[in-house]
MINUDREN-432532 format. One record per residue (C-alpha): residue number from 1; residue in one letter; x, y negated, z. Coordinates in pm, 1 decimal. Each point is the difference from the previous one (the first is absolute). Layout:
BEGIN
+------+------+----------+----------+----------+
: resi : resn :        u :        v :        w :
+------+------+----------+----------+----------+
:  NUM :    A :        X :        Y :        Z :
...
+------+------+----------+----------+----------+
//
This chain:
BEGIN
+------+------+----------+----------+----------+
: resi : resn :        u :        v :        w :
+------+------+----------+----------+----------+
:    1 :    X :  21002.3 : -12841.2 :  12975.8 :
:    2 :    X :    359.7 :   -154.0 :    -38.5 :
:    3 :    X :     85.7 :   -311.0 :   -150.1 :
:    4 :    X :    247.8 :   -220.2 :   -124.2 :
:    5 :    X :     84.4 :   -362.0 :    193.1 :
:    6 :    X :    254.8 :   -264.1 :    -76.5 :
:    7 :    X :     21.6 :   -189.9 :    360.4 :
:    8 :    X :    126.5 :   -361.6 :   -114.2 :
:    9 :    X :    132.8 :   -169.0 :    294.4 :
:   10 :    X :    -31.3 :   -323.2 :     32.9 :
:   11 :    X :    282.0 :   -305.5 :    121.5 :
:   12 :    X :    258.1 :     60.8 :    219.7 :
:   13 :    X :    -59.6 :    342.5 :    -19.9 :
:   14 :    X :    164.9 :    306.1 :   -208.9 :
:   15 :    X :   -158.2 :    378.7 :    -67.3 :
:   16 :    X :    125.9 :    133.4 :    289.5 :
:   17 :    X :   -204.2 :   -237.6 :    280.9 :
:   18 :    X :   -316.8 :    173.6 :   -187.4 :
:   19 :    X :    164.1 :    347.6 :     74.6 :
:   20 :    X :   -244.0 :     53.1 :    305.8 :
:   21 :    X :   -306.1 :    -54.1 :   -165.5 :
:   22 :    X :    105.3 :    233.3 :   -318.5 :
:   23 :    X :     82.3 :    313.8 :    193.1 :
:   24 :    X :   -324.0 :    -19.2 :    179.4 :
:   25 :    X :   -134.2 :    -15.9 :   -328.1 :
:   26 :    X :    248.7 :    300.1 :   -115.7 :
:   27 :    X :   -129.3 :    224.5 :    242.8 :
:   28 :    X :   -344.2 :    -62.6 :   -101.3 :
:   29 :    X :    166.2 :    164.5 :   -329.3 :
:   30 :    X :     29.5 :   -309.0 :   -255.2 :
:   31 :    X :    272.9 :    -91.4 :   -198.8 :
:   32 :    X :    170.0 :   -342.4 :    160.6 :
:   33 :    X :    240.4 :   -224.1 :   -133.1 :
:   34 :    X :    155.8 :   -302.6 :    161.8 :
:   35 :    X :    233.6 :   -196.9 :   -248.5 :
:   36 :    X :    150.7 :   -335.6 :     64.3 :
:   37 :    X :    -13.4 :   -277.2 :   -240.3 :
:   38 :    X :    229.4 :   -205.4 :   -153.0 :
:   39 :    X :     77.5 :   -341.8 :    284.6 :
:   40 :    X :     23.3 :    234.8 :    262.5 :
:   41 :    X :    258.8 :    286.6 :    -54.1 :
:   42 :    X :    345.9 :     -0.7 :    140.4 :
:   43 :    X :    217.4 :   -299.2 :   -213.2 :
:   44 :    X :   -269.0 :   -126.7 :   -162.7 :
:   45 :    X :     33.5 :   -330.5 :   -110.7 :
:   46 :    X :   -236.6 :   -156.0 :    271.9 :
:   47 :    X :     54.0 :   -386.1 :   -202.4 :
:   48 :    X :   -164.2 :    128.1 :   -345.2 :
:   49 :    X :   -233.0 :    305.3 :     30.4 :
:   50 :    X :   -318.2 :   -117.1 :    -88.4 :
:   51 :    X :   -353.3 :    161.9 :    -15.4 :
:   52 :    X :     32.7 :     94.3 :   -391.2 :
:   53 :    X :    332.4 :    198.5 :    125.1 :
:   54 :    X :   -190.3 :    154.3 :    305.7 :
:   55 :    X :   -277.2 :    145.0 :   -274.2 :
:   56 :    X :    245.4 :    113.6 :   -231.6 :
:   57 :    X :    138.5 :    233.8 :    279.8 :
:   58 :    X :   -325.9 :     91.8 :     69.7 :
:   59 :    X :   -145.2 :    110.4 :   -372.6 :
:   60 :    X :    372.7 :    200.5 :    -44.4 :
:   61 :    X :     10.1 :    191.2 :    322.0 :
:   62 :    X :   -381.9 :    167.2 :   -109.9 :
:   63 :    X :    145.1 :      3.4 :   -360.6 :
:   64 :    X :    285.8 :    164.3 :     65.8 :
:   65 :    X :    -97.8 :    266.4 :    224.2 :
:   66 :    X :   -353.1 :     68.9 :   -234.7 :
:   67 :    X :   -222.8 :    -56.7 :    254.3 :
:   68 :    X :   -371.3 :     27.5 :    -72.5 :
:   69 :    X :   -339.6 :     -2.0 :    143.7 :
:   70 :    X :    200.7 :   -253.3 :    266.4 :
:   71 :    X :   -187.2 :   -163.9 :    292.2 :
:   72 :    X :    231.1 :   -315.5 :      3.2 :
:   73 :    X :    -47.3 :   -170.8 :    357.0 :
:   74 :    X :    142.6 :   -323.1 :     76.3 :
:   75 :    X :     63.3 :   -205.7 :    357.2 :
:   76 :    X :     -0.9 :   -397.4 :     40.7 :
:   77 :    X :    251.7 :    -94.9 :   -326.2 :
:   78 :    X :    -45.4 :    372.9 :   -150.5 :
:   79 :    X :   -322.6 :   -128.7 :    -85.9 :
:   80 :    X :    187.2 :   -246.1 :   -263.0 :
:   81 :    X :    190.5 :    282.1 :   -105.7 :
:   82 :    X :   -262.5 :    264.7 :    -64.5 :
:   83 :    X :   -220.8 :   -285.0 :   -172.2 :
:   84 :    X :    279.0 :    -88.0 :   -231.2 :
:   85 :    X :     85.6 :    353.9 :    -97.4 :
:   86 :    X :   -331.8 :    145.6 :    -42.2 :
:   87 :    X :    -52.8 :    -75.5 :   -368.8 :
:   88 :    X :    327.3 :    137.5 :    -91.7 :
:   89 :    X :    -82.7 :    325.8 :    191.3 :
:   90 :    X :   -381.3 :    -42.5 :    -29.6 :
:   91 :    X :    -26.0 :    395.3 :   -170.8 :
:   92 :    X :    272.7 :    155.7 :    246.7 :
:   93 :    X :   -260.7 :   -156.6 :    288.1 :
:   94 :    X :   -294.5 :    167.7 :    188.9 :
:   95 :    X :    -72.7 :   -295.7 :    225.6 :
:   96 :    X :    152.1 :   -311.5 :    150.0 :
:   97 :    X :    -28.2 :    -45.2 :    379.7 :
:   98 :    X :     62.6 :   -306.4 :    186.3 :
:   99 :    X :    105.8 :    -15.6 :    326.3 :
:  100 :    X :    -41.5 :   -375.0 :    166.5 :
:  101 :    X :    149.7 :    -86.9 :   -314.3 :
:  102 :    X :    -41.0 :   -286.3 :   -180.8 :
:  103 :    X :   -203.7 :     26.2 :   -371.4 :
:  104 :    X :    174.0 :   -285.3 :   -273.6 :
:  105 :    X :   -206.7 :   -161.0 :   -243.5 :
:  106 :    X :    135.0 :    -98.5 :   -314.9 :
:  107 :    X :    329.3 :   -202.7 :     43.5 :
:  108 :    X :    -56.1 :    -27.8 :    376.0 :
:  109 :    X :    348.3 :     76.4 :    212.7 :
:  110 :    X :    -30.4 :    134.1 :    381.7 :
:  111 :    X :     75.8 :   -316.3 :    124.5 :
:  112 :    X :   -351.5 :   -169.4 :   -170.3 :
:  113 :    X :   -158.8 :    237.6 :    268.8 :
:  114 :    X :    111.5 :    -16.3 :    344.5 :
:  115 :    X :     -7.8 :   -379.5 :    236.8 :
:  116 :    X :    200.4 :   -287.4 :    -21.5 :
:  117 :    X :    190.7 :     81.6 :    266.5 :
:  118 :    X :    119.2 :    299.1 :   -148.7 :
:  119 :    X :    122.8 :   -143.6 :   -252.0 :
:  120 :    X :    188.3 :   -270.5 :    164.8 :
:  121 :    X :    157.5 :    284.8 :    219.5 :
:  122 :    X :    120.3 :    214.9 :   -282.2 :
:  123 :    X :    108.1 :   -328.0 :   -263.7 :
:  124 :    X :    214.0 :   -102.3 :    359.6 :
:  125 :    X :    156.8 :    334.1 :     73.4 :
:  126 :    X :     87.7 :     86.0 :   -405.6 :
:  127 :    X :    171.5 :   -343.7 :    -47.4 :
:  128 :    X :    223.9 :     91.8 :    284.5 :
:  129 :    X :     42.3 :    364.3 :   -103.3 :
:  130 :    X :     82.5 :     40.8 :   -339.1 :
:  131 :    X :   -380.2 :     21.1 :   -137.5 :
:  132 :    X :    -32.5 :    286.9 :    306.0 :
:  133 :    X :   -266.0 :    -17.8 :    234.2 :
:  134 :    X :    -10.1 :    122.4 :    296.8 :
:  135 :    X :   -341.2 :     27.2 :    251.4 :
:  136 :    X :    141.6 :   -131.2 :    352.3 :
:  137 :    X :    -63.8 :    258.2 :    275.7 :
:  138 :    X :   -287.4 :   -216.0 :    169.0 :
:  139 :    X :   -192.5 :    -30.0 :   -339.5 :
:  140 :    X :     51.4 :    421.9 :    -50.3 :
:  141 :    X :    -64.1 :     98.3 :    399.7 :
:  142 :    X :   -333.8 :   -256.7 :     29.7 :
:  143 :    X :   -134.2 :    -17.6 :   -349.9 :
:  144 :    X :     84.2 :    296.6 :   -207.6 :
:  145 :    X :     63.4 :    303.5 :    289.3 :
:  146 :    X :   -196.3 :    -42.7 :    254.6 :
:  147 :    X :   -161.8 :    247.0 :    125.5 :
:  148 :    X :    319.9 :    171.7 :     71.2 :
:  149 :    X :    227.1 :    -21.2 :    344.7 :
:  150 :    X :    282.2 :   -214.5 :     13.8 :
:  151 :    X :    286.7 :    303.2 :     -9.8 :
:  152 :    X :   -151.8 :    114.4 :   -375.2 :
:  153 :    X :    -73.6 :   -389.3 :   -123.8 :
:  154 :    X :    395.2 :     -2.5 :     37.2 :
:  155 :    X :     99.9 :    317.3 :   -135.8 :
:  156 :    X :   -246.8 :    -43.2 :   -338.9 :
:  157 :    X :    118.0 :   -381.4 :     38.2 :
:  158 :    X :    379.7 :    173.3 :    -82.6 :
:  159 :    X :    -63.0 :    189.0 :   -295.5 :
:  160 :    X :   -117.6 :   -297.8 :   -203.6 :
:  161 :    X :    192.6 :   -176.6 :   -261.6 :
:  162 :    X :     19.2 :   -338.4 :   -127.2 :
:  163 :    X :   -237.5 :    -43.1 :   -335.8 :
:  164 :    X :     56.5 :   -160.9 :   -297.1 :
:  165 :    X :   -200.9 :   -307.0 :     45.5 :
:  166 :    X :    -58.9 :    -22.1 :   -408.4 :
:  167 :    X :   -239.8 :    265.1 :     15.9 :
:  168 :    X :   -195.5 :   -207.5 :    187.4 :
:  169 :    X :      7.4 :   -301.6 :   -194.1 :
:  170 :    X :    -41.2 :    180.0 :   -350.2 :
:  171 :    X :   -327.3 :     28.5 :   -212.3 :
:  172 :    X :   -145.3 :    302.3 :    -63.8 :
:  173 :    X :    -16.1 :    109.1 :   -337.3 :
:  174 :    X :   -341.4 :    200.8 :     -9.0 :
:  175 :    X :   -170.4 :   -149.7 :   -279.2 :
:  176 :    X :   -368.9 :     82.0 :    148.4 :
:  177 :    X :   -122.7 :     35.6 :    351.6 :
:  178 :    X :     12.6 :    337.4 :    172.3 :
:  179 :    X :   -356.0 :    -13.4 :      0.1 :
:  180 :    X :     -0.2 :     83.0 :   -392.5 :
:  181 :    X :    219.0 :    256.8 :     54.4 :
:  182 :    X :   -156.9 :    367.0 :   -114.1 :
:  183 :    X :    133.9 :    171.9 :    275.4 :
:  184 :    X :    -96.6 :     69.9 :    361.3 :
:  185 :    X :     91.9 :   -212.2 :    270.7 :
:  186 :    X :    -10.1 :      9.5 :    407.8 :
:  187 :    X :     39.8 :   -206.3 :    246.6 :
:  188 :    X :    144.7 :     80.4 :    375.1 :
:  189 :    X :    -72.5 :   -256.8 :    243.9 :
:  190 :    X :    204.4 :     47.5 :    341.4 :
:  191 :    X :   -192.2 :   -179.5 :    247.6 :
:  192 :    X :    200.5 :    -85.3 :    213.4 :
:  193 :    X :    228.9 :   -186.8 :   -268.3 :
:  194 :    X :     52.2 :   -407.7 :     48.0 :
:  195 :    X :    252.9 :    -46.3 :   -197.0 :
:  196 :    X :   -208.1 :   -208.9 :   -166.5 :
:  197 :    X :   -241.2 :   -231.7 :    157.9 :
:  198 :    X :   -356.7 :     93.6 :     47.0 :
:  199 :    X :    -44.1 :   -333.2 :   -216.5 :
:  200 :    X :    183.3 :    182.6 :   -319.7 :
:  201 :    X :   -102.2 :    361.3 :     81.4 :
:  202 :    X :    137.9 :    317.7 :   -137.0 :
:  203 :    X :   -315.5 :    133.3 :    -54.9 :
:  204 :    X :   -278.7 :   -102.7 :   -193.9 :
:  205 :    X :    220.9 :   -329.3 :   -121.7 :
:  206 :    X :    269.7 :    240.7 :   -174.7 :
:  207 :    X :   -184.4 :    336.8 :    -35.0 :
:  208 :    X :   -300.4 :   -178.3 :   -150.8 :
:  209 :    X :    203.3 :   -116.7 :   -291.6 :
:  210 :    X :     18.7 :    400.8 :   -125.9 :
:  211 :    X :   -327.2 :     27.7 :   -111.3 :
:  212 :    X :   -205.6 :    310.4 :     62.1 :
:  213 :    X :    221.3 :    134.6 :    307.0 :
:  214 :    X :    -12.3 :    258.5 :    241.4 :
:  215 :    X :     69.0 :   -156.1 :    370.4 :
:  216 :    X :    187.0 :    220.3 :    287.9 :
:  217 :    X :     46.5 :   -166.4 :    325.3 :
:  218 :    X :    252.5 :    145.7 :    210.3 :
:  219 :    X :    147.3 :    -78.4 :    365.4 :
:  220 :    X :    333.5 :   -179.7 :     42.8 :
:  221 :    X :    176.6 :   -358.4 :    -73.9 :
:  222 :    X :    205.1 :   -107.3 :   -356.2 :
:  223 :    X :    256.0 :    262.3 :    113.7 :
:  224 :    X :   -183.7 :    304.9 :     76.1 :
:  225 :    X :    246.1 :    159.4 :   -211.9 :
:  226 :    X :    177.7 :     23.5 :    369.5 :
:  227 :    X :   -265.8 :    -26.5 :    198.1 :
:  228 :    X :   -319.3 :    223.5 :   -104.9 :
:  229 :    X :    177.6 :    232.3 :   -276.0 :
:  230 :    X :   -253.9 :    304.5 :     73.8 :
:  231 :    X :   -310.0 :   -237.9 :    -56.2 :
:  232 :    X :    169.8 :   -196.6 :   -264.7 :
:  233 :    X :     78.0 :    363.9 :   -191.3 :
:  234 :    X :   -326.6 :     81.5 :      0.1 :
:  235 :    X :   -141.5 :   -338.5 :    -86.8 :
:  236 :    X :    188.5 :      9.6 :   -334.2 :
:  237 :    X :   -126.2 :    361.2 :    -38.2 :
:  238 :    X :   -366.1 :   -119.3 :     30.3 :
:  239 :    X :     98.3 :   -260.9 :   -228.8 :
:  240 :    X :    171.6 :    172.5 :   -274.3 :
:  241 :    X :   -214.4 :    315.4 :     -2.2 :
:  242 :    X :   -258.0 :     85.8 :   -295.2 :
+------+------+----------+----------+----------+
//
């Protein structure tokens, strides 16, 4: 049967890094859209985008092309996204699939949910950037792609963008948890992932938080968007599926 996704990507990243993963998906015959939000397209104002701004682009790209029955997947900081949209889009949506995202609760910004030292990295790098942040290469090859070789770790490494740091720092407006949301919710779990510590895992820490959930592990690191995209298509198939 084909369906509908909405691939949110998540920092750093715009629709087309997720390109790989969709057209595996598109020639299993469903309907795949990549959009990039608001923070991270070409002049955007990198110093004030915040995570309201980021939804907003989210809720009017579905809007505006009348999407419905919609899968809406999101990575790492596209699970922010996806969370703060879905009551605005809640009838245009089938299910909402997380992929080592993280799940808000009520006022909680991304930065409440990864370690100290993350934050101390990022609140070091915006002050000297404009309110951009930027991973450094060692963080990205070690932490967040590594189960790939050092040639594509530079080449995937090149395509990212400097973030708007205030999407990171911003509450989330979702007024209840996701868990008391009437829709249906999955949760992909790439195994290999450590961008976050096995002391604040992806998975059950985050994923728990949605409630009744249905769980997909699948192979690969935080960026297997580059890395696994044939596994990572079908994981999000198996995820979004009836």
């Amino acid at each position: 049967m084909a369906d509908t996704y909405v691939l949110v990507h998540g920092a750093w990243h715009t629709g087309a890094e997720l390109e790989a993963v969709a057209n595996a998906m598109r020639a299993e015959g469903h309907t795949v859209y990549c959009p990039t939000l608001a923070g991270n397209r070409p002049g955007d104002d990198r110093a004030t985008t915040g995570l309201a701004d980021a939804v907003a682009s989210m809720v009017a790209y579905v809007e505006e092309r009348q999407l419905s029955d919609v899968r809406l997947v999101g990575h790492s900081y596209g699970g922010m996204v996806i969370s703060g949209a879905a009551a605005a889009l809640a009838p245009r949506l089938k299910r909402l699939v997380y992929v080592n995202a993280f799940v808000p609760q009520p006022g909680e910004c991304l930065n409440d949910m990864v370690p100290p030292h993350y934050k101390g990295l990022f609140d070091a790098v915006a002050a000297a950037n404009g309110n951009a942040v930027m991973l450094p290469f060692e963080v990205w090859r070690e932490a967040f792609i590594n189960d790939a070789d050092l040639a594509l770790a530079q080449s995937a490494y090149a395509r990212l963008n400097p973030h708007p740091y205030k999407t990171f720092t911003e509450p989330s407006a979702i007024t209840l948890p996701m868990a008391a949301l009437a829709i249906g919710k999955s949760y992909v779990n790439c195994v290999l992932d450590v961008a976050l510590p096995a002391s604040l895992p992806w998975h059950p820490r985050l994923s728990e938080r949605l409630g009744l959930f249905r769980y997909i592990a699948c192979a690969g690191s935080h960026e297997a968007w580059f890395t696994q995209p044939a596994a990572l298509a079908q994981a999000i198939i198996a995820a979004g599926r009836d």
